[in-house]
N, C-alpha and C positions, 0 to 999 in steps of 0.2 A: 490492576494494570489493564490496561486496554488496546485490543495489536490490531493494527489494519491491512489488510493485505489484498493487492488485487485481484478479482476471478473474474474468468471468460462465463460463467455459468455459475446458479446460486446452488451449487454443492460443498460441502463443508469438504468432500472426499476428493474434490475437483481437483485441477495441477492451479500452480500461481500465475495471472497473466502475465505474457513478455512485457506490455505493455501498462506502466503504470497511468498515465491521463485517458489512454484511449480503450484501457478494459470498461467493460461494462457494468460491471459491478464490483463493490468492496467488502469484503468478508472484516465483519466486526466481531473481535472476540474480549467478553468479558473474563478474566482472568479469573477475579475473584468470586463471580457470581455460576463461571461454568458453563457460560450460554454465548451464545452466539448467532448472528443477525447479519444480513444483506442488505445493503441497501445501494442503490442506482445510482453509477454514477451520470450524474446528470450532462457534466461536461466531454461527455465520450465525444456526440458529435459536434463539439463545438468548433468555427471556423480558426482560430486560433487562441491560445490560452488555457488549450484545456490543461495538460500540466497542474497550472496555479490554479485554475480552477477547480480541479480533483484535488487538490492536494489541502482547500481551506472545506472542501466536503471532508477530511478526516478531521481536522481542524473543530471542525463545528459537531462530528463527534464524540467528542473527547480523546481521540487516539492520543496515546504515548509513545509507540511503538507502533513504526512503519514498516513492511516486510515488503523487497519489490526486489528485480532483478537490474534494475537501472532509471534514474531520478533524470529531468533536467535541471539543469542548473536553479532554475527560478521557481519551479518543484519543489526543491532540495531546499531553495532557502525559506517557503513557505515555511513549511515542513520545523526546518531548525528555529527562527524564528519564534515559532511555537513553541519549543524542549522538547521534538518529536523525535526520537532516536532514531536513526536507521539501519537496518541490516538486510545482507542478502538471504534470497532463498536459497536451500537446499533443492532436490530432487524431492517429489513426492507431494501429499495434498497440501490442499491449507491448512487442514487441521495438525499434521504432521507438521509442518512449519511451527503452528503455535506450540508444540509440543517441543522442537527441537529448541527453537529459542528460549522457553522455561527452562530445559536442563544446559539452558547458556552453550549452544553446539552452534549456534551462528555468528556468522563473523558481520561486523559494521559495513555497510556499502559506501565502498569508496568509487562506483561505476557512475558518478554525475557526469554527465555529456551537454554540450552546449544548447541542446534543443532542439528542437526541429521549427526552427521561426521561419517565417515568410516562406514555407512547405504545400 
């Protein structure tokens, strides 16, 4: 399984960003391999869209599993779309995130909000 999750900075010990399209990079973790990867999101500064635009950067991936604090709506449907699961983060790193979701301690995000369009 494959979990994606946003960081302000490419520390695995980092916290999760608030911001799912507008962090800066995505913490990639392979489940089964043990390893884990950063890779830019490209859409941070983009004028509008980034959202869908981060969200087909997990996509292209292979993310399964999404880790964020809150989706837009059109995000979100990237996302589902895909069979990309969602849940919220806890308190604590990234890495701890992928840990608490492996012992099944997170719950699904239900915080999709309309977007930030024409912002």
């Amino acid at each position: 399984m494959i979990i994606g999750i946003p960081a302000d900075i490419e520390d695995m010990d980092g916290p999760v960003s608030g911001s799912f399209g507008r962090a800066p990079y995505y913490f990639i973790y392979d489940n089964e391999k043990k390893i884990g990867h950063f890779v830019q999101n490209t859409a941070a500064n983009a004028q509008g869209g980034a959202g869908v635009k981060a969200a087909q950067i997990l996509v292209d991936q292979k993310v399964e599993v999404a880790i964020s604090p809150q989706l837009g709506e059109n995000a979100a449907m990237v996302l589902r779309d895909a069979n990309i699961e969602l849940f919220m983060p806890e308190d604590g790193s990234l890495m701890d995130n992928v840990l608490l979701f492996k012992d099944g301690k997170l719950e699904q995000l239900n915080n999709i909000h309309e977007g930030f369009h024409k912002h």
